[in-house]
C-alpha positions as CSV (number, residue, x, y, z in Angstrom):
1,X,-58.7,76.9,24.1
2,X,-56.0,74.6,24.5
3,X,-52.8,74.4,22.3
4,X,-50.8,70.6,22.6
5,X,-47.7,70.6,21.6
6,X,-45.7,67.4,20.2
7,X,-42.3,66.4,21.1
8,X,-40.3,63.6,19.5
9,X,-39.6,60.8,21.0
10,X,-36.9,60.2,23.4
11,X,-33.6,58.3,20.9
12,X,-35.2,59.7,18.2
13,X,-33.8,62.1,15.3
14,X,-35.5,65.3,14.5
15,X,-36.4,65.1,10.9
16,X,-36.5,61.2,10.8
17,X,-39.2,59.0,10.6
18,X,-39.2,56.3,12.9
19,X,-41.1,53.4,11.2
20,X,-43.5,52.1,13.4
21,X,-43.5,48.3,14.7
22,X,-46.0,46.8,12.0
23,X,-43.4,48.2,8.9
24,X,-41.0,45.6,7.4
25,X,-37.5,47.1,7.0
26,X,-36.0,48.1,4.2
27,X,-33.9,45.3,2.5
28,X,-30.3,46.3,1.4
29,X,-28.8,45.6,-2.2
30,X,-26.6,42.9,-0.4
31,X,-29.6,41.3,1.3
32,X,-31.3,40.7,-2.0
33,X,-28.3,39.6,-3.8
34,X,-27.8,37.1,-1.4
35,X,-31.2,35.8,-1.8
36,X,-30.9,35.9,-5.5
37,X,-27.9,33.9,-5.3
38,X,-29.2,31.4,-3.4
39,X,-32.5,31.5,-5.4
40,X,-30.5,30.7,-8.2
41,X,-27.7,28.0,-6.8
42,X,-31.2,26.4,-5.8
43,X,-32.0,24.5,-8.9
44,X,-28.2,23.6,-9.3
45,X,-27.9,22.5,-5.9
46,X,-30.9,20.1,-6.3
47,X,-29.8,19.2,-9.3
48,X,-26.4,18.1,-8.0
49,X,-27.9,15.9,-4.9
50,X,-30.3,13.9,-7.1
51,X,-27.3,12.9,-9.4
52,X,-24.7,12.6,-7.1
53,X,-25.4,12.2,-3.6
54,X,-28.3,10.1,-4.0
55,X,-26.3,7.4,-5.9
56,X,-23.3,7.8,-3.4
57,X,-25.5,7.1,-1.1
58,X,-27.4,4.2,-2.2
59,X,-24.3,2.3,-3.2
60,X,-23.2,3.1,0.4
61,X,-26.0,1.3,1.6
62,X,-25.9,-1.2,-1.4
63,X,-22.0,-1.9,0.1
64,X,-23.2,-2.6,3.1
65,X,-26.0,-5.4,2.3
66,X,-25.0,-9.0,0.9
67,X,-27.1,-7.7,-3.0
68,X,-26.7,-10.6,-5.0
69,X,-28.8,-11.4,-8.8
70,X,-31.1,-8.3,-8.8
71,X,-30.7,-4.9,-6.9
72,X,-34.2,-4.8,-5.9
73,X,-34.4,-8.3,-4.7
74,X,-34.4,-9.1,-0.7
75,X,-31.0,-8.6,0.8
76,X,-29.7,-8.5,4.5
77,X,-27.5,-6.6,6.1
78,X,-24.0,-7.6,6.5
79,X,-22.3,-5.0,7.3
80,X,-18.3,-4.3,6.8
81,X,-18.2,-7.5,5.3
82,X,-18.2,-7.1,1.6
83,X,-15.2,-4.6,2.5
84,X,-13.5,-6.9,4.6
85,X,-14.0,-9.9,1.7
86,X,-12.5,-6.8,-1.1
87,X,-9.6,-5.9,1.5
88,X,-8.6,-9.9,1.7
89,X,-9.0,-10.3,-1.8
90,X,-5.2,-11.2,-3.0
91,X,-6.4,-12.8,-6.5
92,X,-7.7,-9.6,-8.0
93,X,-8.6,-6.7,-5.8
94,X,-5.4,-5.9,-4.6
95,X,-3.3,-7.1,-8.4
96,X,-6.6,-4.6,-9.6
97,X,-5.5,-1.9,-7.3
98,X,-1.3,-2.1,-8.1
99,X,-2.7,-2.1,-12.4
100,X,-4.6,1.4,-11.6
101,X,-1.5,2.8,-9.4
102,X,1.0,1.3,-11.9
103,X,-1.6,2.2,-15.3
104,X,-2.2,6.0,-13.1
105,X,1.8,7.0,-12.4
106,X,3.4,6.1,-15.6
107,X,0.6,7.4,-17.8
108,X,0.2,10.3,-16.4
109,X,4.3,11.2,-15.2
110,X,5.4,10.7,-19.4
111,X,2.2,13.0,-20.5
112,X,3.6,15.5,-18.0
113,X,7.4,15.2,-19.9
114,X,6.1,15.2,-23.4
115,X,3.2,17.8,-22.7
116,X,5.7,20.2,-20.9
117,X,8.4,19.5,-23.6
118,X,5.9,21.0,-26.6
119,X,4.4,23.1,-24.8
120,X,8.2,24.5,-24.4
121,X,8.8,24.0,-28.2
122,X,5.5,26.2,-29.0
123,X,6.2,28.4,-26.5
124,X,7.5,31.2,-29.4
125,X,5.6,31.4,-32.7
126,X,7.3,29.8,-35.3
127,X,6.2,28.7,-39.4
128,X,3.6,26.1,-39.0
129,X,2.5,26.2,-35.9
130,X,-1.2,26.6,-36.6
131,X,-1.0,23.3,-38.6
132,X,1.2,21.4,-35.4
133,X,-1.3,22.7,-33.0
134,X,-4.4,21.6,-35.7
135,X,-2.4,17.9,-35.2
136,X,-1.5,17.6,-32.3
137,X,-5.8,18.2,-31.3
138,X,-6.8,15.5,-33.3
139,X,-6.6,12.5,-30.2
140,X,-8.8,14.5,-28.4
141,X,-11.3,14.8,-30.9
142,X,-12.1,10.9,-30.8
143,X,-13.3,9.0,-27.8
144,X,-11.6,6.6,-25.8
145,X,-13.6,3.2,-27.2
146,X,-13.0,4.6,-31.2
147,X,-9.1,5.3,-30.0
148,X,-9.2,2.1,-28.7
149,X,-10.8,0.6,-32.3
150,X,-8.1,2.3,-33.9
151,X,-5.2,1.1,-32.5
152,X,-6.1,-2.7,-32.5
153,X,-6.1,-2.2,-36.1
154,X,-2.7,-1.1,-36.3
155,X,-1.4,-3.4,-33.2
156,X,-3.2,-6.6,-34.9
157,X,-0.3,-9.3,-34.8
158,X,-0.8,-10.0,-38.2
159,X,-2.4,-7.4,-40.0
160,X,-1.4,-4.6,-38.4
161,X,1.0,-1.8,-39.3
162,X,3.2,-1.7,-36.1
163,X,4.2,-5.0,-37.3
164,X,5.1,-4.3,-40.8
165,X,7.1,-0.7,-39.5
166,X,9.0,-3.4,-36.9
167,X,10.0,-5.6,-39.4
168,X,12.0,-3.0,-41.6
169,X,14.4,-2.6,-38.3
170,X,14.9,-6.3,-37.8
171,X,12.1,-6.3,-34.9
172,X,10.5,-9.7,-34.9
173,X,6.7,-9.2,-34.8
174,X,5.1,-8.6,-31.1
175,X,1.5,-9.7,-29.6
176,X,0.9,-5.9,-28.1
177,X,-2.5,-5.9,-27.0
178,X,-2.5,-10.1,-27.1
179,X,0.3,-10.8,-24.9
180,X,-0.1,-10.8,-20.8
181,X,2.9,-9.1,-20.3
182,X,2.5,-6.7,-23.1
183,X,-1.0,-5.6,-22.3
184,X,-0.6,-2.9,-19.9
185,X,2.4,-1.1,-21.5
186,X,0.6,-0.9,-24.6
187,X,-2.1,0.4,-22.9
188,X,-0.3,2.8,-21.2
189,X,1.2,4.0,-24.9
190,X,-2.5,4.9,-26.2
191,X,-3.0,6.3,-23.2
192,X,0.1,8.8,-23.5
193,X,-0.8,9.4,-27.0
194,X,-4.7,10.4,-26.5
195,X,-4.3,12.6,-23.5
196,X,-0.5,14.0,-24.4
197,X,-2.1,17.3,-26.2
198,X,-4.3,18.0,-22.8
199,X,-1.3,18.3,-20.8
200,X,0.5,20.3,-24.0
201,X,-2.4,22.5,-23.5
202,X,-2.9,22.9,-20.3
203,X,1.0,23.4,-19.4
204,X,1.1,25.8,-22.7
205,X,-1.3,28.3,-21.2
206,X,0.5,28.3,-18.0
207,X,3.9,29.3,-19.8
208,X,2.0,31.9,-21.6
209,X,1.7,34.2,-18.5
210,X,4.8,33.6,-16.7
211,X,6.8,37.1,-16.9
212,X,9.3,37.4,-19.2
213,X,12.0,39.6,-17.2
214,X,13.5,36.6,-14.7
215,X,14.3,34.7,-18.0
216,X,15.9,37.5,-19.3
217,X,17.8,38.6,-16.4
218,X,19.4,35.2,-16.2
219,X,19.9,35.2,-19.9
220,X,22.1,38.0,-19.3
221,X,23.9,37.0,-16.2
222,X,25.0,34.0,-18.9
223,X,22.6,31.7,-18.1
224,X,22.2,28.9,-20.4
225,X,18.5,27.5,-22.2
226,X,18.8,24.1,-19.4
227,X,19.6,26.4,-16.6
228,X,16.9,29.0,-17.4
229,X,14.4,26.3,-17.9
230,X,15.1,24.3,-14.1
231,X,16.3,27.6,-12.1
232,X,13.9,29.9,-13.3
233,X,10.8,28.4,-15.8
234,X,10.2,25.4,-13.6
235,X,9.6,27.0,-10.3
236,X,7.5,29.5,-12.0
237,X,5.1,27.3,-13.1
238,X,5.4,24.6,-10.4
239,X,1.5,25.0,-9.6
240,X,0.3,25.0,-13.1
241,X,2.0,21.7,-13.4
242,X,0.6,20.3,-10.5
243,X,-2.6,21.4,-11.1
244,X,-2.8,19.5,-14.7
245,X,-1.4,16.3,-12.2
246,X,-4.7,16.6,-10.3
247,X,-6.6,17.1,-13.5
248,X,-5.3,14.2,-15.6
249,X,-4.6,12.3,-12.4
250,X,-7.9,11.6,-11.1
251,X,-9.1,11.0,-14.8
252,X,-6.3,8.3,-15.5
253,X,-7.7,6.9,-12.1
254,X,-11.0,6.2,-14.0
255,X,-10.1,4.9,-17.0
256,X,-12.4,2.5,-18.0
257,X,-13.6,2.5,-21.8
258,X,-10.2,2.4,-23.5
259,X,-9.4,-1.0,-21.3
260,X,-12.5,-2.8,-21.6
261,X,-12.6,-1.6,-25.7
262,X,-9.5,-3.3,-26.4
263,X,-9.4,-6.2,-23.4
264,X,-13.0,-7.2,-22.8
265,X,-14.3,-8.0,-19.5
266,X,-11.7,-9.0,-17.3
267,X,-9.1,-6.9,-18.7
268,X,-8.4,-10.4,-20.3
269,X,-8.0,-14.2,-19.9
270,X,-5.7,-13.5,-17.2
271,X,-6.7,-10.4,-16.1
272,X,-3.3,-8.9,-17.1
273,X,-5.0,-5.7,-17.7
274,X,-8.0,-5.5,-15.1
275,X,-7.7,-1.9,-13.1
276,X,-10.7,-1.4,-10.5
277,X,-13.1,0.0,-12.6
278,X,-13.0,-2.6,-15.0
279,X,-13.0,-5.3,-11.6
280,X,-15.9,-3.6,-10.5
281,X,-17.8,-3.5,-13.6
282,X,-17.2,-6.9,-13.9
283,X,-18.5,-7.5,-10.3
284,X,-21.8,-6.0,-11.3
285,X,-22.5,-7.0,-14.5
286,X,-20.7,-10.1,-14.9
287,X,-21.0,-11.8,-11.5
288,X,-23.8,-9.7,-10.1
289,X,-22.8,-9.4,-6.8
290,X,-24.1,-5.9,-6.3
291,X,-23.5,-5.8,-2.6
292,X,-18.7,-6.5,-3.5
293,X,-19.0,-4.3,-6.3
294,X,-20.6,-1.5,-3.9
295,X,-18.0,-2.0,-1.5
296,X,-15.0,-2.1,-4.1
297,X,-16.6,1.6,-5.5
298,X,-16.7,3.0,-1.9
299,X,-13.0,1.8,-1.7
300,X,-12.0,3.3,-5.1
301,X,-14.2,6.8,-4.3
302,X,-12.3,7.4,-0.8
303,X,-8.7,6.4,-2.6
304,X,-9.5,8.8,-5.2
305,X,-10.4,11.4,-2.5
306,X,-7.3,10.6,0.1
307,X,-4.9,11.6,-3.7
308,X,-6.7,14.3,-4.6
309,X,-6.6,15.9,-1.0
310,X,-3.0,15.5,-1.0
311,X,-2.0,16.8,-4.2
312,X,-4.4,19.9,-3.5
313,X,-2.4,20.5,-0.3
314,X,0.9,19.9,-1.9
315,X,-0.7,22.5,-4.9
316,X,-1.5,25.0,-1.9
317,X,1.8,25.1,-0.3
318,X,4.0,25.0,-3.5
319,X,1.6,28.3,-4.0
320,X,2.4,29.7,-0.9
């Protein structure tokens, strides 16, 4: 009789199965949460490329065709030369381009002062402040076409309130929203008053968790309120601020609805209030000339994208 004996294989560990070469290994915890995650981003992710890049990139193509009367109809290709027409374009591309710039940086630079100047005055709690904060929300609760509305009834020349208030301190009454040279500033005004609280808020909740000890340390070393507020409050809160730039910036960019609800196509007779959104709009449904319009929205996409770049890096290195 003869007795076999078995030996483990050679690299192997006594005690441990080695699986054979037809079992699947074991998948970790991080393997499958990785595929879950993905599983899940999925849906998003397709979501995301039918509604964004999908359009981007038809109006790439759109920009690059002569489109004229009807999207659909027969085109040709053309080319750089709807961009090349836009770039030449003294009459109203590039006045368009110097409204948005112009409408953007003042906007936007006196919510920044005002915002960070209440957000500074309800920085401590003080009797009322649930009724100003209640108040100061109430712009934002109304869209830009019914603020718009709103304040052509009180700008109206000869109706309207402003007029009447103006007229108590020997102010003769004004056009506002009728004059060419009094378009933008006005709409600059509403702008500042809509989006204000945003900035307020935003700027408000980045004081909230700055440390209180720096403050207090120059306090005692007899600092005074304007010296603790540039030497030590400012620089503390330097990205939050530029953050809500990059927020409200690339939004003031697009503003659209407010213009065209007060101004009308155009931006006016003159076009004394036409910013490129309302120069493209007008290029598509106006004019039709799908394949300019295209173009001029490529243009304003990759200027939005060159200031948003910039400011992010300014934000990272004021960060580190």
């Amino acid at each position: 009789m003869t007795t076999t004996s078995t030996r483990p294989a050679v690299g192997a560990t006594p005690g441990r199965r080695t699986p054979s070469s037809g079992t699947r290994p074991m998948v970790t915890f991080e393997q499958a949460n990785r595929r879950l995650k993905w599983a899940l981003l999925t849906p998003a992710l397709g979501f995301v490329g039918l509604m964004i890049v999908f359009p981007l990139a038809f109006t790439i193509n759109l920009s690059l065709t002569d489109a004229f009367g009807a999207v659909n109809a027969g085109n040709s290709f053309v080319g750089l030369q709807n961009f090349a027409d836009a770039l030449t374009d003294t009459r109203r591309f590039w006045p368009a381009v110097g409204r948005t710039v112009v409408f953007t940086l003042v906007a936007v630079l006196l919510e920044t002062v005002l915002g960070l100047a209440l957000a500074m005055l309800m920085r401590k709690p003080f009797r009322g402040m649930e009724i100003v904060r209640t108040i100061l929300m109430v712009p934002l609760l109304a869209t830009p076409v019914a603020i718009g509305i709103l304040w052509m009834l009180i700008l109206d020349p000869t109706n309207g309130i402003a007029n009447h208030l103006l007229g108590f301190v020997g102010i003769p009454p004004q056009e506002f929203l009728g004059s060419v040279s009094q378009s933008l500033p006005t709409l600059m005004l509403i702008d500042v008053w809509q989006w204000t609280p945003m900035m307020t808020v935003l700027l408000l909740a980045g004081l909230t968790t700055l440390p209180e000890e720096p403050e207090e340390a120059a306090k005692v070393d007899g600092a005074n309120a304007w010296q603790r507020f540039v030497h030590i409050i400012l620089p503390m809160l330097r990205t939050t601020i530029l953050t809500a730039l990059v927020l409200r910036g690339v939004d003031a960019l697009k503003t659209f609805d407010l213009i065209y609800a007060t101004k009308g196509p155009g931006g006016g007779s003159d076009f004394e209030a036409e910013t490129l959104n309302v120069y493209a709009y007008g290029l598509t449904f106006d004019y039709q000339e799908y394949g300019l319009a295209s173009a001029v929205l490529v243009l304003f996409t990759l200027f939005i994208v060159a200031i948003v770049v910039v400011l992010r890096r300014r934000t990272e290195r004021s960060a580190s």
